[in-house]
N, C-alpha and C positions, 0 to 999 in steps of 0.2 A: 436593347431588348434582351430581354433572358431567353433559356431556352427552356420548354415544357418535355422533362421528363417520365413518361405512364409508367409506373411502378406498379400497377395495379393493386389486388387485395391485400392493404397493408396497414401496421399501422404504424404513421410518421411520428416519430419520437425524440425529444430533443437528445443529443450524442450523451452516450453514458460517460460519468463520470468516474473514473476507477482512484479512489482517494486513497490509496498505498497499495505499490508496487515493488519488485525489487526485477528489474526487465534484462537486468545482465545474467542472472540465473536460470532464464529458462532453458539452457542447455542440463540442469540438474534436476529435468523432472524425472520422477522415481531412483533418483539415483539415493537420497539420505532419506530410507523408509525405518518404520519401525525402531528409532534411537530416542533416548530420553534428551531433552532439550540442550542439555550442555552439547551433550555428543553432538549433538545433533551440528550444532553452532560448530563445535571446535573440527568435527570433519569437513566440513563446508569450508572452512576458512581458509584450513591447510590443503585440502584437494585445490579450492581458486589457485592461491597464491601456487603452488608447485606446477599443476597442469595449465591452468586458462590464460590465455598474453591477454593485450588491452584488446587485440584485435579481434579476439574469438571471444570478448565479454561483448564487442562492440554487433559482433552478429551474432550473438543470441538473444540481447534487447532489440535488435530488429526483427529478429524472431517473434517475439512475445509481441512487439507491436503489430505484427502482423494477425496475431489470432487475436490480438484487441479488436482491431479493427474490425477483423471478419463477424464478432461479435458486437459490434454498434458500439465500444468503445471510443471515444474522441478524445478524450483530456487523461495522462495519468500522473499522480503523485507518485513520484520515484523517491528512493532511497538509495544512495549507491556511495561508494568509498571509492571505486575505480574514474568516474565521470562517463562511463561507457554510453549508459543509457540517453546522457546526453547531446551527443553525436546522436546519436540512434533516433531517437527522438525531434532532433532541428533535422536530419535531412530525410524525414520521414513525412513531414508534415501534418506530426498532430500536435497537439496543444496540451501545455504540461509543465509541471514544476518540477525539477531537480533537486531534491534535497541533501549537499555533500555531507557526507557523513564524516564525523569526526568522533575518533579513540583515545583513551586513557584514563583506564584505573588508575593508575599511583599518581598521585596529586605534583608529584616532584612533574612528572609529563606535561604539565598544563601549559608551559609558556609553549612548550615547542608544539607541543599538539597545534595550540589554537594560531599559532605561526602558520603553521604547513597549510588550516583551516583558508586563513587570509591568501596565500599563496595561489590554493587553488580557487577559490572563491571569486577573488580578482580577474585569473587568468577568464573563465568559464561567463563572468559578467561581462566580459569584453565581447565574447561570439554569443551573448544570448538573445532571442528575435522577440518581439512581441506574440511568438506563441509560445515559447519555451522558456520558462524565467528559471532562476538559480535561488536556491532558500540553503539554510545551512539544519544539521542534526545533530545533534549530539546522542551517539547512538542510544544506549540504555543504561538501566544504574550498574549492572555488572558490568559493563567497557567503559565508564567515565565517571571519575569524581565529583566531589561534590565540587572543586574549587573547577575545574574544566565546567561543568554544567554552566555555573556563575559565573565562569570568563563567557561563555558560546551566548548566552543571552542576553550578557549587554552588548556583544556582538552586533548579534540578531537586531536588537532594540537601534542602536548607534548607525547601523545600516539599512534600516529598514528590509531587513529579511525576513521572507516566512520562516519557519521556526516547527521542524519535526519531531520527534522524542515516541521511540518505543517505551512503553510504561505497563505497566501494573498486567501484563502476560501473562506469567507464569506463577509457580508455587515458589520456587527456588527464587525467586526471582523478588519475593517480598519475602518471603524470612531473611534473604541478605540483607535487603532493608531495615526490615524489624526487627531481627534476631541476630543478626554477624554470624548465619547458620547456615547449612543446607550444601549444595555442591559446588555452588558458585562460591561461597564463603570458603570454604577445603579448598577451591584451585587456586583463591587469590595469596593464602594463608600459605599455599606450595610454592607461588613466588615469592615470597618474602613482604608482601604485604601486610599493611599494618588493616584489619576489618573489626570494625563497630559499627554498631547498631546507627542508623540513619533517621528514622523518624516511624509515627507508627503506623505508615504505609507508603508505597512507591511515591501517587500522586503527594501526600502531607511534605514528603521530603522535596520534591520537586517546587514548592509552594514557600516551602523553607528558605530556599537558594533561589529565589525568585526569577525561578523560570517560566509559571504560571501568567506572569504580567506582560509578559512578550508576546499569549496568547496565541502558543504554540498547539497544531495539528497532534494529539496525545494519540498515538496508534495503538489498539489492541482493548486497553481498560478494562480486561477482561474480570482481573479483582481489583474491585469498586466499594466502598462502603457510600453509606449517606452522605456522610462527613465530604468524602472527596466529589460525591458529586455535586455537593453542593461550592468546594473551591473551583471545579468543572466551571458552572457554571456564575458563579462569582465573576472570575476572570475572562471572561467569555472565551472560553477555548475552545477550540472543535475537536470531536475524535474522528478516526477512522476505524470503523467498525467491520471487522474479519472475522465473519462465524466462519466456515469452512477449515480455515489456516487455524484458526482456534480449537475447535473440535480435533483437527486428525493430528495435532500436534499435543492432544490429549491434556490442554490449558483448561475448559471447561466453557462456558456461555456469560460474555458480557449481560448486565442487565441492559438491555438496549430501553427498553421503556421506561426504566426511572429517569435515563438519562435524556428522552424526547421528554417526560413529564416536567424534568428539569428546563423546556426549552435549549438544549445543548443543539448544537449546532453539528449534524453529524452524519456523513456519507460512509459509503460501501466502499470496500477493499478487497482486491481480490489475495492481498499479500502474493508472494513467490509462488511458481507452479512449482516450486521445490519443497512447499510448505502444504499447497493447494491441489495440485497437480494439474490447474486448468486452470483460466480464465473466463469466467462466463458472467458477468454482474448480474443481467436475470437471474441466472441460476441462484446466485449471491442474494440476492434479492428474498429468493424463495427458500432461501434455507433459515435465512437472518428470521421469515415469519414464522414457520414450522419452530425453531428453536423457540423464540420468544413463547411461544403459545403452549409447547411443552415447558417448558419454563414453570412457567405463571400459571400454567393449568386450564387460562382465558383463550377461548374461540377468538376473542374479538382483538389478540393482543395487540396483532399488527395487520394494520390493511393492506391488502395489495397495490392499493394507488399510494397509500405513505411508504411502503416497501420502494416502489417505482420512483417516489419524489428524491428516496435516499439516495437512490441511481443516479440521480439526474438534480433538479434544484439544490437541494441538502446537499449533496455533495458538492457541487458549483461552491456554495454559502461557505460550506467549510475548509476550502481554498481560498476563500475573498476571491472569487471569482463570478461571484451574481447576476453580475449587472452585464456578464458579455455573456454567459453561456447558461445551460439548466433548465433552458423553459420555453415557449414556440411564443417570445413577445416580436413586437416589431422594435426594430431596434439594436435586438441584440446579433451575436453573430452567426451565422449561420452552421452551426456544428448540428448534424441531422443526423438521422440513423433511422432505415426506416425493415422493417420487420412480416416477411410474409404470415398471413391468417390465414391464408388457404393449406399451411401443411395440414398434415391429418392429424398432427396430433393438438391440433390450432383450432380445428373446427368441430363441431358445432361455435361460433362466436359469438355470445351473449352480452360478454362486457369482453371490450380491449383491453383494458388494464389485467383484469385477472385472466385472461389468456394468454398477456403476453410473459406475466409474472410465473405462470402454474404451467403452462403452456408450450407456451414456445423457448423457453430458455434449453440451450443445446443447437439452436437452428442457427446459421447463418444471418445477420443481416444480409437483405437486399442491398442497399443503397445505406451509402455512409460519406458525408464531406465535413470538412471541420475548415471554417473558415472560405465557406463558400464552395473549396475548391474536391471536387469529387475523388473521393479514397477507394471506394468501394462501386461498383454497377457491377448487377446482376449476380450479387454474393460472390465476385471475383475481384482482386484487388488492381486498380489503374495507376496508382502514384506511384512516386519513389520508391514504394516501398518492396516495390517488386523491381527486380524476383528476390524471393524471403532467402535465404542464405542458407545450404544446408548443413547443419550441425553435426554431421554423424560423424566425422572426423575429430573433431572435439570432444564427443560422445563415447569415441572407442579410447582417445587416450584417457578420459576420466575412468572407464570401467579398467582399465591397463592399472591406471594407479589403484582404485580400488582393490584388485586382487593382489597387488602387491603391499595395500596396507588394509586388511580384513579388519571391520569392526571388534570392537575390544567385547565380544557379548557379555560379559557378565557387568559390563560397566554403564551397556544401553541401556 
């Protein structure tokens, strides 16, 4: 016999789906404001590697899963190079894909890169549970070749792994592509690399080198033409769609509705709170609609309940994860997340969905389990995952390094 838990004025929602993360970095929120994209990257890199051990990346993705959770988060798509969030993640008990991240520009890099890929990929397959699987990434066109892209997806392909790729982001980031121009193109050209033009856009090249057919999770696709969304959806890829991290990282607004027009396949992201500064998918939710609708100029661009599905189903879908999580069927597993309506800023409640979307995003879940087993009661957390680990230590030696390496301003 189960047990009957009274949650009272709420509404029960299947566990949100957070379809790209990066959960080792949330000890870096506010810390890389206001820098242009490269900076942005190349401080981030060198602050990790100098200041953060495995052990302080390991509890600050316990961190970030903690305010997942608090907000009705259950399953997240990671990205990580460290495996932090992995750890983080199996003894935390939520459900979720690790995608290990794999490096290198110069094409001479490719054996050893995708060595070191198998190395740890191996290791990580051996401790992963049937909530936490291992997927591989090749991180984006500025950190990997064309010849690394095409060794990592027959990879992907040969082992049946999911398959992640930040893509089509930034500005700089498709004139490298298209033009062998822009900032990315100057730093590689200051290491001694050889850079040409790739194809005439992120995804065309990625399509090229046949990473499209391993129908890889494309993060960001923020510049999209028709053309690519039609190889989007050709190859049946999924994105992971991050207005917020998009916006404040000043990339610009995916077309999200050509690419549902397309039938693409495509959930919500809250990307890094280093990128984001928060993790709220409601919130995500409701911004992905407000954009679209500025966007497009249309009232009707995106509905709140198709907003919600991307939360939740659609994002499930574009994991390959459908058939266990996403939706309140019988059958599938119990990952819940359920939501007070009596805040005030909740009520008058006329429709659930557009209150919990317009609404209540910022509030706590009530009640959150993933896999039957209860994470969250009474918007405080019960599992492993408490007590959350506190960062300020971590925190102080980051701002230490900081003032000892002051942004370059005129180069932000």
């Amino acid at each position: 016999m189960g047990t009957d838990i009274e949650l009272g004025d709420v509404a029960l929602a299947p566990g949100l789906v957070n379809a790209h993360t990066h959960l080792e970095l949330t000890v870096m929120r506010g810390f890389l404001e206001d820098l242009s994209f490269r900076r942005w990257i190349a401080r981030l890199t060198q602050a990790r590697r100098e200041v953060l051990t495995f052990q302080a990346l390991v509890d600050s993705a316990r961190a970030g899963i903690a305010e997942g959770l608090l907000g009705g988060v259950t399953t997240f798509a990671d990205t990580s190079e460290s495996g932090a969030p992995f750890v983080a993640m199996r003894d935390a008990g939520v459900r979720g894909v690790v995608y290990q991240e794999v490096f290198g520009p110069d094409p001479a890099q490719c054996a050893e890169s995708l060595t070191g890929l198998r190395e740890k990929v191996g290791a990580m397959r051996g401790e992963a549970t049937p909530l936490v699987r291992v997927g591989v990434s090749p991180h984006a066109p500025y950190s990997v070749s064309d010849a690394l892209f095409r060794a990592t997806a027959e990879y992907a392909r040969s082992e049946s792994l999911p398959i992640a790729v930040h893509i089509a982001e930034s500005e700089d980031e498709s004139r490298l592509v298209t033009e062998a121009a822009g900032d990315w193109a100057d730093a590689h050209r200051a290491r001694g690399l050889v850079v040409a033009a790739r194809g005439p856009s992120p995804v065309a090249m990625l399509e090229r080198n046949g990473v499209l057919t391993a129908r890889p999770l494309l993060i960001h696709c923020v510049r999209v033409g028709s053309a690519d969304v039609a190889f989007i959806a050709q190859h049946d890829c999924a994105v992971a769609h991050c207005p917020a991290s998009n916006a404040k990282l000043g990339h610009g607004i995916a077309p999200l509705t050509e690419l549902l027009e397309a039938s693409v396949r495509v959930g919500l992201g809250s990307d890094s709170v280093a990128s984001n500064n928060r993790m709220d998918l409601l919130d995500e939710a409701r911004v992905a609609i407000l954009m679209q609708r500025a966007r497009t100029g249309r009232y009707d661009a995106v509905s709140a309940a198709r907003a919600l599905e991307l939360a939740t189903l659609r994002g499930a879908e574009a994991l390959g994860m459908e058939h266990e999580i996403g939706s309140l069927d019988v059958g599938k597993s119990a990952d819940l997340a359920a939501f007070p309506l009596a805040d005030v800023r909740a009520a008058p409640v006329y429709d659930p969905v557009t209150s919990l979307v317009f609404a209540t995003a910022g509030s706590r879940a009530m009640f959150v389990c993933v896999a039957g087993k209860v994470l969250v009661r009474d918007g405080r957390l019960t599992g492993p995952a408490t007590p959350v680990p506190s960062l300020d230590p971590y925190a102080q030696a980051l701002a230490a390094w900081s003032a000892a390496h002051p942004p370059d301003a005129h180069r932000a």
